[in-house]
C-alpha positions as CSV (number, residue, x, y, z in Angstrom):
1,X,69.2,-22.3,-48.1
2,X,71.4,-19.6,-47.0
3,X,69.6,-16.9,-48.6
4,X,66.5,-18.3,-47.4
5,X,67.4,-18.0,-44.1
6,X,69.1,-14.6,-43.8
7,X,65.9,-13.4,-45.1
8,X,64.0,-15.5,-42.1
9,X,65.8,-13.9,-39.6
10,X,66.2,-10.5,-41.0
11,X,61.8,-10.8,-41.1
12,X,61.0,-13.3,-38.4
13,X,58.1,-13.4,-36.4
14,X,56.5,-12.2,-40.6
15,X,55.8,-15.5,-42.1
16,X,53.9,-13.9,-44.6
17,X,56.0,-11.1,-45.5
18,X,58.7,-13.9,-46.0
19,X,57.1,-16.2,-47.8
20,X,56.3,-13.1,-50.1
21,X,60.0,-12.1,-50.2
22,X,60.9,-14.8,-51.4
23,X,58.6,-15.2,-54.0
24,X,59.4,-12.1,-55.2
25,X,62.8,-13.2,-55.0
26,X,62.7,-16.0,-56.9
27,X,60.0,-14.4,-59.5
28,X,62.8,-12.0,-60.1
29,X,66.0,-14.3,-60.3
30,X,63.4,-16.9,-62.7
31,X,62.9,-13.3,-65.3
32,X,66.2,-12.1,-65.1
33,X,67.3,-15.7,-66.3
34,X,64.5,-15.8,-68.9
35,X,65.9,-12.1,-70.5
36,X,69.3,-13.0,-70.7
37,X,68.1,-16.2,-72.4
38,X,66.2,-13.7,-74.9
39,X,69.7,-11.0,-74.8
40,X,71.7,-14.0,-75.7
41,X,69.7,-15.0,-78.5
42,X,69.1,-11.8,-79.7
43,X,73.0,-11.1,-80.0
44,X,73.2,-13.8,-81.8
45,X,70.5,-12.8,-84.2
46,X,72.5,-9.3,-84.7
47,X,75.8,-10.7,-85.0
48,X,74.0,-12.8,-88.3
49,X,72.6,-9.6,-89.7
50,X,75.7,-7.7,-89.6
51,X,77.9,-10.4,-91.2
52,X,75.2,-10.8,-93.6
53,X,74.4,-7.4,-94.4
54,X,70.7,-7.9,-94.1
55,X,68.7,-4.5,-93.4
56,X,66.0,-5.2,-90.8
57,X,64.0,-3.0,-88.6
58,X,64.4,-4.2,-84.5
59,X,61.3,-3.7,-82.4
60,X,61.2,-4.5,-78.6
61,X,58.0,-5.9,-77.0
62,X,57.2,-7.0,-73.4
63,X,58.9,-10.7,-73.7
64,X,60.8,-10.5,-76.8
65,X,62.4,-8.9,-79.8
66,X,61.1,-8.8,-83.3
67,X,63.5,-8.2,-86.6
68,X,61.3,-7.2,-89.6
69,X,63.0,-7.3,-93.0
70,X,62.1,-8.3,-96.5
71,X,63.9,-11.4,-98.8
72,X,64.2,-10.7,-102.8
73,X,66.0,-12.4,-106.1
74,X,62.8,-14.9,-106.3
75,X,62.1,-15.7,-110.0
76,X,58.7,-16.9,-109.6
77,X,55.3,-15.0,-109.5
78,X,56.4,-12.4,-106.8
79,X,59.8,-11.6,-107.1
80,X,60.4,-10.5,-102.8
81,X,58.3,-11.0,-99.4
82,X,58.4,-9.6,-96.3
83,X,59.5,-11.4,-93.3
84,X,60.1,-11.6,-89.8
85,X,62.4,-13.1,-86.9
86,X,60.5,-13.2,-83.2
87,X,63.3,-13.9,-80.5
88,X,62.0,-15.0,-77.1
89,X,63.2,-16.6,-73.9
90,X,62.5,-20.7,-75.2
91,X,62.6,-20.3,-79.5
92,X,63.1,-17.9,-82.3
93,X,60.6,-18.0,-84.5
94,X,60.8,-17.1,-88.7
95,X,57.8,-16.0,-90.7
96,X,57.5,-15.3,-94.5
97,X,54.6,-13.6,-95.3
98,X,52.1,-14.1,-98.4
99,X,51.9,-10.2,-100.4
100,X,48.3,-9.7,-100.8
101,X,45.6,-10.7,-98.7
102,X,43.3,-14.0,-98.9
103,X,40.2,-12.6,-97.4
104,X,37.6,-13.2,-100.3
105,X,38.6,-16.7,-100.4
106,X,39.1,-17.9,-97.1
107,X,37.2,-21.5,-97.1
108,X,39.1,-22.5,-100.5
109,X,42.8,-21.0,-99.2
110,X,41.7,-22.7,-95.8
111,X,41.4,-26.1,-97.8
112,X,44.6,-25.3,-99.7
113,X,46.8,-24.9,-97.2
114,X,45.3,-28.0,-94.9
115,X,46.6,-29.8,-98.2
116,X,50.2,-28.1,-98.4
117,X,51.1,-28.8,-94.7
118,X,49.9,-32.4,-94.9
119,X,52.8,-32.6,-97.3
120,X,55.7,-30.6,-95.4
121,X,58.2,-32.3,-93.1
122,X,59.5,-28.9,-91.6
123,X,57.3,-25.6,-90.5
124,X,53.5,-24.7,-92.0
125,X,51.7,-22.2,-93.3
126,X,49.6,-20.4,-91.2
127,X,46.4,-18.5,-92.0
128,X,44.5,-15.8,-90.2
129,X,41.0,-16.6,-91.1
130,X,39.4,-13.3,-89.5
131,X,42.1,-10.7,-91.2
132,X,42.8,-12.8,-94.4
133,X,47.0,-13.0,-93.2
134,X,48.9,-15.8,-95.0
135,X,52.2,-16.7,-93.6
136,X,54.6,-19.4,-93.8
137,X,56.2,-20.0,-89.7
138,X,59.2,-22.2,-89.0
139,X,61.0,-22.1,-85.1
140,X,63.7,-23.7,-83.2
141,X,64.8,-23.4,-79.7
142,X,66.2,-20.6,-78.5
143,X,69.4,-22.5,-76.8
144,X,70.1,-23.5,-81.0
145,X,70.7,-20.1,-81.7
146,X,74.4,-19.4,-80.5
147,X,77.2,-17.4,-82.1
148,X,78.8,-20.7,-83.3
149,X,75.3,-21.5,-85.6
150,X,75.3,-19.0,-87.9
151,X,74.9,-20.9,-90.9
152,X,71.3,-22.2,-88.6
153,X,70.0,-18.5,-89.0
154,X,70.7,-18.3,-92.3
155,X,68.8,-21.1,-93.0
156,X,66.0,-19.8,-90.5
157,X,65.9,-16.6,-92.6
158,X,66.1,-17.9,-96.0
159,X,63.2,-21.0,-95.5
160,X,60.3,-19.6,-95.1
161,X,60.8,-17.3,-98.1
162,X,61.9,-20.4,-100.2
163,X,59.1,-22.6,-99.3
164,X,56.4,-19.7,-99.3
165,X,57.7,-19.1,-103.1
166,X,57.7,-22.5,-104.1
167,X,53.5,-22.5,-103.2
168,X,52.7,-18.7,-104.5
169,X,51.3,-19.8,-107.6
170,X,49.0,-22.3,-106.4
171,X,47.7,-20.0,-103.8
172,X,47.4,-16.9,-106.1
173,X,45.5,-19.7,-108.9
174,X,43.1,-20.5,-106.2
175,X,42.7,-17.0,-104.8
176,X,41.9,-15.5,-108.0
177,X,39.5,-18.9,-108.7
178,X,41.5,-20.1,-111.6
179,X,41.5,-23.6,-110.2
180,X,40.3,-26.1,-107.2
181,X,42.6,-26.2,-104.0
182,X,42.5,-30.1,-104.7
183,X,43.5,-29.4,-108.9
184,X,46.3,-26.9,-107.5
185,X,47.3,-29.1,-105.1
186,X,47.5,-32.2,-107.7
187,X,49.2,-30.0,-110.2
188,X,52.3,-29.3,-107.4
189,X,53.2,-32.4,-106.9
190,X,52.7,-33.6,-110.4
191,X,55.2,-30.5,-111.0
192,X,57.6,-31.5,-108.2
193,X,57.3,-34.9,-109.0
194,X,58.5,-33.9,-112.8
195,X,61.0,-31.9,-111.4
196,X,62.6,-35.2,-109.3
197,X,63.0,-37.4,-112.6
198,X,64.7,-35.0,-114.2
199,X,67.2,-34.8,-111.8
């Protein structure tokens, strides 16, 4: 209210040029609070990487920050995959990304991974049907990502990789036509469910 009406009397007799200073005003005190937000979050993010010692390349954008890197040691059919980290004012967002391009088989990868995410609890695969892109997205709010959660970015980095791998044969069987998204599908949870009674 005070502000407000210092800036009345300093441009009275202007309703309309204070009405627009105050927007402005506001507009700028509301982005200020929405890049420290990201600047916190992003900290955060760095202070991970460095403890970690995880080598990723930091690009700015208008809105956000994006940490490219790649995630290896996987004993399955590809043994790394790329990923990235979006930080932005309200969530950071993780993606693993599927190493060769689904583009000759859209329609059947389409069906494949409408089956997978039926089954997942956390995050989904997402697929690009015009540039043949295969991904595997997970977020959480950006106020989660503090200095004191580490061990929540670690998990956020790690996830997406892990569940991506545990689907890369399936999707490589059905886009090389080996198999049926509905026979690929079938034979992962027979496998998973194999994998439960022996434990």
């Amino acid at each position: 209210k005070l502000l407000t009406y210092k800036v009345t009397n300093l441009l009275k007799g202007s309703n309309t040029v204070c009405v627009s200073a105050i927007d402005s005003l506001e507009t700028n005190l509301h982005d200020c609070r929405i890049r420290g937000a990201t600047l916190h979050s992003e900290a955060a993010v760095e202070e991970f990487l460095k403890k970690d010692d995880w080598y990723c390349k930091k690009e700015e954008y208008d809105g956000g920050v994006i940490f490219r890197g790649g995630v290896t040691g996987f004993s399955g059919i590809y043994k790394d995959y790329s990923f990235s980290m979006v930080v932005e004012p309200f969530d950071v967002q993780c993606f693993a990304h599927f190493p060769a391009s689904v583009k000759n088989a859209i329609d059947k990868i389409a069906e494949l991974v409408a089956r997978i995410n039926y089954q997942l609890k956390y995050g989904g695969f997402e697929l690009d049907c015009d540039e043949g892109l295969l991904r595997f997205h997970m977020c959480v709010p950006a106020v989660a990502v503090r200095h004191d959660t580490l061990n929540l970015m670690r998990f956020l980095m790690l996830a997406p990789a892990r569940i991506l791998d545990q689907y890369a044969t399936i999707i490589t069987s059905v886009l090389i036509g080996q198999e049926s998204p509905k026979a690929a599908m079938l034979r992962q949870v027979k496998s998973k469910e194999e994998v439960q009674d022996g434990e």
